[in-house]
N, C-alpha and C positions, 0 to 999 in steps of 0.2 A: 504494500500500500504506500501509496509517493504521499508525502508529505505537501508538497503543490495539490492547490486550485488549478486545473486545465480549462483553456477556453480555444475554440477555432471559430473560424466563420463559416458558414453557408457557403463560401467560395470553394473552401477547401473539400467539397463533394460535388466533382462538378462533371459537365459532359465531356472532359479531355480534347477540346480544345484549344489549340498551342499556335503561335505565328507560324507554326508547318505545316498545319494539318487541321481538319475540322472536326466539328464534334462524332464521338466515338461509342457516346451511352445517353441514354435517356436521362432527361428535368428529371429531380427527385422534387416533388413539391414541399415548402417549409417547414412544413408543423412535418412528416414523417422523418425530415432532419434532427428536428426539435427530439423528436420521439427517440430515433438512435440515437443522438448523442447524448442522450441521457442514460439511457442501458448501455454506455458502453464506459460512462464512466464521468464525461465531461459535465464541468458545472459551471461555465460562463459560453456567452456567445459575443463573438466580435459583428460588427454590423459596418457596413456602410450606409449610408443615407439611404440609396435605394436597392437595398437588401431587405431593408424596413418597410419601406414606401415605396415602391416600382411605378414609376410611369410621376414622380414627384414634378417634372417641368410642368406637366399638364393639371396639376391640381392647385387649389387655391392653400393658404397657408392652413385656414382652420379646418379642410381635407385632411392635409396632410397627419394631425393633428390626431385625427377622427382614426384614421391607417395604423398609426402610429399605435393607437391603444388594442386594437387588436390583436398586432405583434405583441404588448407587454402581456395581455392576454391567456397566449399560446405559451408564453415564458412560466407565467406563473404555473400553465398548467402540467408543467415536465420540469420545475424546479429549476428554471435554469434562471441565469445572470446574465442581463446586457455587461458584458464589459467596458465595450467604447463604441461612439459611433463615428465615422470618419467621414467624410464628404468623397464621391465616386467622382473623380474631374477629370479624370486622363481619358475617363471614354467618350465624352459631351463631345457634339460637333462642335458648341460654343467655346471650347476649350483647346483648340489645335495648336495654338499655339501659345501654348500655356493656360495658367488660371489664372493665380493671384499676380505672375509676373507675364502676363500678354501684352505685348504691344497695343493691344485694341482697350481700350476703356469699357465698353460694352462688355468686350469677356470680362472685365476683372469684377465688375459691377454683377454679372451672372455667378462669378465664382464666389463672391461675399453672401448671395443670395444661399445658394446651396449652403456654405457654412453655418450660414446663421440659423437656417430650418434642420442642421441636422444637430445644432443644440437643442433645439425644439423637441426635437425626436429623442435626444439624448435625454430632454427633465421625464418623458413619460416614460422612458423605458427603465429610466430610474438608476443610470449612469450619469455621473460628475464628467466623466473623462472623451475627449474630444482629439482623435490621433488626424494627424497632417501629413499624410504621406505626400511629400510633394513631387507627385509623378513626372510630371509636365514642367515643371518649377526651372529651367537651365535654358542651356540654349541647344538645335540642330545648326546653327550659323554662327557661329564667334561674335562675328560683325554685328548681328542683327540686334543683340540689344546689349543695355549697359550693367553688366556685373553691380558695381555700386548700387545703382538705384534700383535697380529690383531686390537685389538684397535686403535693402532699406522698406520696398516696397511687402517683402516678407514680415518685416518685422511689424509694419502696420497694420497687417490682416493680423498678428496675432494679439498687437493690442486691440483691434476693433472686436478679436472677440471674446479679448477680457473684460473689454467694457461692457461690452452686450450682455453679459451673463455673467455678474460675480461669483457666480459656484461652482463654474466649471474648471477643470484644469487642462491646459492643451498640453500634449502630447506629442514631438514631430520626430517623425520614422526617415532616419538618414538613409538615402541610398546615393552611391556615385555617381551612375550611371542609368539608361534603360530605363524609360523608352528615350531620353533624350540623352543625348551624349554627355554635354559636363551639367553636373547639377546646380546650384546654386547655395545647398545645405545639403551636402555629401555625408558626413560624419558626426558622431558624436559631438565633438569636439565644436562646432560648428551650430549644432544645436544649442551647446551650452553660452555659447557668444549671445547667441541671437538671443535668447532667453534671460540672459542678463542683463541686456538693454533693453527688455519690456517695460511695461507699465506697474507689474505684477510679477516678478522673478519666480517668486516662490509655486506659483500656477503653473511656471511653463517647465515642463519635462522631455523627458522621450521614451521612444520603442529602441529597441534594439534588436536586430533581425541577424541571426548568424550570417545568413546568406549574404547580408548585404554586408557587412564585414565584411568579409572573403572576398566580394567585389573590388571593394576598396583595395585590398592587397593588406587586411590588416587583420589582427587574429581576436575573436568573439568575445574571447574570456577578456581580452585587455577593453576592451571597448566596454563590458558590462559594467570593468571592473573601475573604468573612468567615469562611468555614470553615476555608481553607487557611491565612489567618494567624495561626490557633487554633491549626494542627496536628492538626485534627478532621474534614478532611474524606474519610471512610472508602469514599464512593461516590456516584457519579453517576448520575443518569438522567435522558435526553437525551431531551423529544420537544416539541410545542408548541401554545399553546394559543391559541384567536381571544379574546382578554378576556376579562371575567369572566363566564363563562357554567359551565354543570356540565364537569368535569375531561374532557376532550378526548381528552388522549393523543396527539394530532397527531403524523405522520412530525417531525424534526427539522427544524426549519429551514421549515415550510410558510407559516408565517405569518410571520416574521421571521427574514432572513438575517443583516442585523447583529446581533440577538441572539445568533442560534446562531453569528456570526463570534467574538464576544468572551465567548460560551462558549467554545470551542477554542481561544480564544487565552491566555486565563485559565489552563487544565489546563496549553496547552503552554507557556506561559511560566513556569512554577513547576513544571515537571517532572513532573506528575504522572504515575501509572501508573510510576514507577520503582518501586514497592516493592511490584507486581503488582497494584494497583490498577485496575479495571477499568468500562469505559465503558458503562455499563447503557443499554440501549435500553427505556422504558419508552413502547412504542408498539400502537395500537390497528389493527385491519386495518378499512377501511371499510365499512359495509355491504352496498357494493353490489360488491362483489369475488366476485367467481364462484369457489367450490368448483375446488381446486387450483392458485391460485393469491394465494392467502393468507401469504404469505410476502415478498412484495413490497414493505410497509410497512416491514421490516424492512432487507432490501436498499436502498431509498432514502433509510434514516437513516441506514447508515454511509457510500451516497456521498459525503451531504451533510456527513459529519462529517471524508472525507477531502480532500473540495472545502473545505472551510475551512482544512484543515493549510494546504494550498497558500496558499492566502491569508495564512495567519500569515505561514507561511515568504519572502513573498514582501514582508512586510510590511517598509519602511524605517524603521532606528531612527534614521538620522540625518534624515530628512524628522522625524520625530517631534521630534527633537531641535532642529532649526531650528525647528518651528513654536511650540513651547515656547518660546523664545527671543524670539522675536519677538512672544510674547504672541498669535500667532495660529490661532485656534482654528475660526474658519471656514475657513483654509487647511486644517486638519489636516481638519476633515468632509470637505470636498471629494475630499483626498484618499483617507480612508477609502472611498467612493461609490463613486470611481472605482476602484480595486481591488477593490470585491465589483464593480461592473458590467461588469466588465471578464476 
């Protein structure tokens, strides 16, 4: 039994398809989502705005509203937890050329709109927390716009939506790269900037996503472990990726067990998940997985994240401590080995 809260979204059960290929298995509709990830163990769900609400451009706010309590609804009735809600931008026609940082004023005024309604979505679903994955947020052109002022222009969407809503906390999900070439808030590091010069420091956090580590060229446990001694790190999500290639989503731990060890050991050595805190499975179901049995991806990231507890737990602080001492640190590899291969 893991000690973690696990939560996934609705995406992570999905038809398999991929920028290569088109879908491969049949819609599972919501509520039998709701339904497995309950029996299989999960107790938070992650949302995007229209995960929640589908078809949101076309309804009025107090629809949206009306949608919105159905999903809590369907929550309450399979125990489950909104975790966060995040606003869906990278797939808008209105958004091609970014959201919050578009050349166009019209997008950026449609991209504050979606934000602001999926706080809305976020008081009924009865999450504080508000993630900004900023998909779209860089440039496909160098030239085409100004690093500075959009950066700047980040920073004011996320005062505008501290302002809007003093009980929420935003959350923003670094990635490098994908779908746009340079990002504008790549990393941890970067989130922590930007968050410092808000309105509201103490509100604005982040996610941390293995994978997009890995993107970066930088490794998961350091990036956590730069967050947690911020006092910023507001969510996790656990899966893994083969190098730099396009974002993965890999079961946890598929391609690297000692990474995904010293992820786990990271959370469990600095407590995490005390303050309900919960262990986002940000994972992809394979291909070639046969209709009904699409769930499986999910079930193998939190064995693999309770197969590490045990590992931590079994981990020696005083072998640690002598190897340190002795200045030996090829003793301490070995040993490390030997307790994942073991």
């Amino acid at each position: 039994m893991s000690r973690f809260r696990f939560s996934v979204g609705p995406w992570n059960v999905n038809e398999g398809v991929e920028a290569f290929g088109p879908a491969v298995r049949p819609s599972i509709p919501l509520e039998e989502k709701f339904k497995k990830f309950a029996e299989i163990g999960i107790s938070g769900v992650q949302f995007h705005d229209d995960d929640a609400v589908p078809n949101m451009n076309d309804l009025s706010e107090a629809e949206i509203i009306e949608e919105a309590k159905k999903v809590k609804a369907l929550l309450d009735k399979y125990g489950l937890e909104a975790e966060f809600v995040a606003p869906r931008l990278w797939q808008d026609p209105h958004t091609t050329d970014g959201a919050f940082t578009s050349n166009f004023p019209e997008d950026r005024e449609f991209a504050m709109w979606r934000a602001y309604r999926s706080c809305d979505i976020a008081k009924v679903l009865g999450t504080k927390k508000i993630v900004l994955w900023l998909a779209r947020e860089g440039t496909l052109c160098q030239e085409s716009k100004s690093a500075v002022e959009n950066v700047n222009r980040l920073l004011d969407t996320v005062n505008k939506l501290l302002a809007y809503d003093p009980e929420i906390e935003v959350l923003i999900e670094p990635k490098p790269n994908e779908p746009i070439d340079r990002s504008f808030c790549p990393t941890v590091g970067h989130v922590m900037a930007l968050g410092a010069k808000s309105i509201d420091p103490k509100r604005v956090g982040c996610v941390m996503e293995s994978a997009h580590a890995i993107l970066a060229g930088l490794d998961p446990a350091n990036e956590m472990s730069f967050a947690i001694a911020m006092g910023k790190l507001g969510s996790v999500h656990f899966n893994d990726q083969n190098g730099v290639r396009y974002d993965q989503d890999k079961s946890f731990g598929a391609e690297n067990l000692r990474s995904a060890f010293n992820q786990v050991k990271v959370l469990c050595d600095n407590n995490y998940g005390a303050n309900g805190e919960f262990v986002g499975l940000d994972v992809k179901c394979m291909r070639t997985q046969r209709p009904g049995d699409d769930y499986q991806h999910i079930i193998n990231s939190m064995r693999l994240v309770e197969i590490m507890e045990e590992k931590v737990d079994r981990f020696d602080n005083a072998v640690l401590q002598q190897c340190i001492d002795e200045k030996n640190y090829e003793k301490l590899e070995l040993y490390v080995l030997e307790l994942l291969t073991h």
